[in-house]
C-alpha positions as CSV (number, residue, x, y, z in Angstrom):
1,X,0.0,0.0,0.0
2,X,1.2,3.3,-0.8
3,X,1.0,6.2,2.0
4,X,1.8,9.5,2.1
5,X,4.0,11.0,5.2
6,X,5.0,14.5,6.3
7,X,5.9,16.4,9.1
8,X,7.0,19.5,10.8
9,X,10.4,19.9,12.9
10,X,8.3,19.2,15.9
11,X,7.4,15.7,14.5
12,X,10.3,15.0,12.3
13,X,11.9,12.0,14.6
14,X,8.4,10.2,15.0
15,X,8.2,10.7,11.2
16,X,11.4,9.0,10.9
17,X,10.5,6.7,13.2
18,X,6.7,5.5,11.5
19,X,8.6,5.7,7.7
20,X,10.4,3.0,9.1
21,X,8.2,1.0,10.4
22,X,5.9,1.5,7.6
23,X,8.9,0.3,5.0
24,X,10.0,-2.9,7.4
25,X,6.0,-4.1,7.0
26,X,6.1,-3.3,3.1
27,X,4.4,-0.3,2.4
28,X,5.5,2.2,0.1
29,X,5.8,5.5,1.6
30,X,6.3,8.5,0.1
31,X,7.7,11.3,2.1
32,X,7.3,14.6,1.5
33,X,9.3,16.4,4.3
34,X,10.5,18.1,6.5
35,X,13.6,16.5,6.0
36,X,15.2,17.9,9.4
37,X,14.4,19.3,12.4
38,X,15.2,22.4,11.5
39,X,11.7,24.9,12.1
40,X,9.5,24.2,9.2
41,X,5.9,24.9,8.8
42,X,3.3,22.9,9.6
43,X,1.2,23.3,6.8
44,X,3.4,22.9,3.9
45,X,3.6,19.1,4.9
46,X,0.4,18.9,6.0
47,X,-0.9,19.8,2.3
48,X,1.4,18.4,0.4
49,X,0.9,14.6,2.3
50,X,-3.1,15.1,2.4
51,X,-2.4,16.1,-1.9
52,X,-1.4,12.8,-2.4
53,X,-4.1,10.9,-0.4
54,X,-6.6,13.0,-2.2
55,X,-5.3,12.7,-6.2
56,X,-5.0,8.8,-5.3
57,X,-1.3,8.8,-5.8
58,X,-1.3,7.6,-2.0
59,X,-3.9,5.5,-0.4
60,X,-3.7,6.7,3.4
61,X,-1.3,9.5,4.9
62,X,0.4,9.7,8.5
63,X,1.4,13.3,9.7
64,X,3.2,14.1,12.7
65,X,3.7,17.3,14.6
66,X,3.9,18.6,18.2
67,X,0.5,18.2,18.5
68,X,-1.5,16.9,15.6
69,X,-3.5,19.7,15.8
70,X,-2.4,21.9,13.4
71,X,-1.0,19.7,10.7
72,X,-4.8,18.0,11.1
73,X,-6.3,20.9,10.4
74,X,-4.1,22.3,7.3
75,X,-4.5,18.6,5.8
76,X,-8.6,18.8,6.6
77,X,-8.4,21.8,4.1
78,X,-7.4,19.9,1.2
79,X,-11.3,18.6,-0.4
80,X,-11.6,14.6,-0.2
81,X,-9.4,14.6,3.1
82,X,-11.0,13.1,6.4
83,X,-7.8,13.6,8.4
84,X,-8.3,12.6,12.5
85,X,-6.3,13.3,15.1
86,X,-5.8,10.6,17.0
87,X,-4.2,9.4,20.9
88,X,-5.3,6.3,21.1
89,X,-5.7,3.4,19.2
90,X,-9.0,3.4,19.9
91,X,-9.2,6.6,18.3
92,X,-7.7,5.6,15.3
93,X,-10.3,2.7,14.9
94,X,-13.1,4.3,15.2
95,X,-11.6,7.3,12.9
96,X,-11.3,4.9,10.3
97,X,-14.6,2.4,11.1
98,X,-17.3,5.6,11.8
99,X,-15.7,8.0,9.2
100,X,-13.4,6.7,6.9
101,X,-10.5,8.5,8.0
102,X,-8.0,8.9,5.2
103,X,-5.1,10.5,7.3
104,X,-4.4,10.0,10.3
105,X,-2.1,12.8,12.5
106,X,0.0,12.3,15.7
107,X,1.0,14.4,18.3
108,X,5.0,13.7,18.7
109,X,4.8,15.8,22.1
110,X,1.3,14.0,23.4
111,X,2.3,10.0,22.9
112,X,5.2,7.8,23.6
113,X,6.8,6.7,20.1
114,X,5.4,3.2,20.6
115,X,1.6,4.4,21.1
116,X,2.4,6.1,17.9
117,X,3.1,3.1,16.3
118,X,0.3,1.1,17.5
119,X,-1.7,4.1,16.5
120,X,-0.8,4.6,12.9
121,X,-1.0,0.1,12.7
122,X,-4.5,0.6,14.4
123,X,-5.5,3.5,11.4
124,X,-4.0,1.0,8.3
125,X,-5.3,-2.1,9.5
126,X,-9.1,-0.9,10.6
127,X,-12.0,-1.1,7.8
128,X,-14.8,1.4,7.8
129,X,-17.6,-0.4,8.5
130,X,-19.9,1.8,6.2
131,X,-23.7,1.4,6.6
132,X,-25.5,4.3,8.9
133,X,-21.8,6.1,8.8
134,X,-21.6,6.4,4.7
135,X,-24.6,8.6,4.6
136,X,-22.7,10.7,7.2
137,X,-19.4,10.7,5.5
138,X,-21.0,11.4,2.1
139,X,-22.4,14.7,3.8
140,X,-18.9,15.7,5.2
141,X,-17.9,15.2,1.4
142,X,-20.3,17.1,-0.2
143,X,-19.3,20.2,2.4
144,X,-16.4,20.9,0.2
145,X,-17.7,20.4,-3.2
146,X,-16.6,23.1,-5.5
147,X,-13.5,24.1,-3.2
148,X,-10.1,24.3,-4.4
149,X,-7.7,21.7,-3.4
């Protein structure tokens, strides 16, 4: 499977860290920076993962920064993208199983490096179970017909 991963200093090292992981179980990953942890904005990562998840060059995306807050929200602003924020691995089930999370964004400064893991192995490896939840998906969809991507 092919994912999209990016970054901000603040998350670089977990970045690292999941690309690895995320090679080692056979995925292609494409990574589209930061490349250090040198300060780097947030959004320019954010964008530039969720642009690849939403032109299907990339079937899910991982993004990492201090909080997963902000790199969450910059991604969300790319149309097609359901990017969740996620602390838990129950978080990151249901993200995927109630709304068909295409992204999902860690906080390198809110979770150990292992929870990340289990995390973003939780996001890739959890269906969406569809049903009452499409309708509701579909109308998150439809919010940002028309808008630039």
């Amino acid at each position: 499977m092919t994912i999209s991963i990016g970054s901000d200093h603040a998350g670089f090292a977990y970045k690292e860290a999941l690309k690895a992981m995320l090679v080692a179980e056979g995925h292609e990953v494409i990574d589209v920076g930061t490349h250090s942890e040198e300060r780097a904005d947030y959004p320019d990562y954010g964008v530039a993962a969720a642009r690849l998840v939403a032109n299907g060059t990339a079937r899910y995306g991982v993004l990492v920064c201090g909080s997963g807050i902000g790199i969450s929200i910059a991604a969300n602003k790319v149309h097609g993208i359901r990017a969740a924020n996620c602390v838990t691995v129950e978080m990151a089930q249901l993200a995927r199983q109630h709304n068909d999370a295409n992204m999902v964004a860690i906080g390198q400064r809110l979770v150990s490096e292992v929870d990340a893991k289990a995390i973003v192995k939780a996001f890739l490896t959890t269906d969406f179970e569809g049903g009452r939840h499409a309708q509701r998906v579909e109308k998150i969809h439809a919010l940002g017909e028309g808008a630039p991507s």
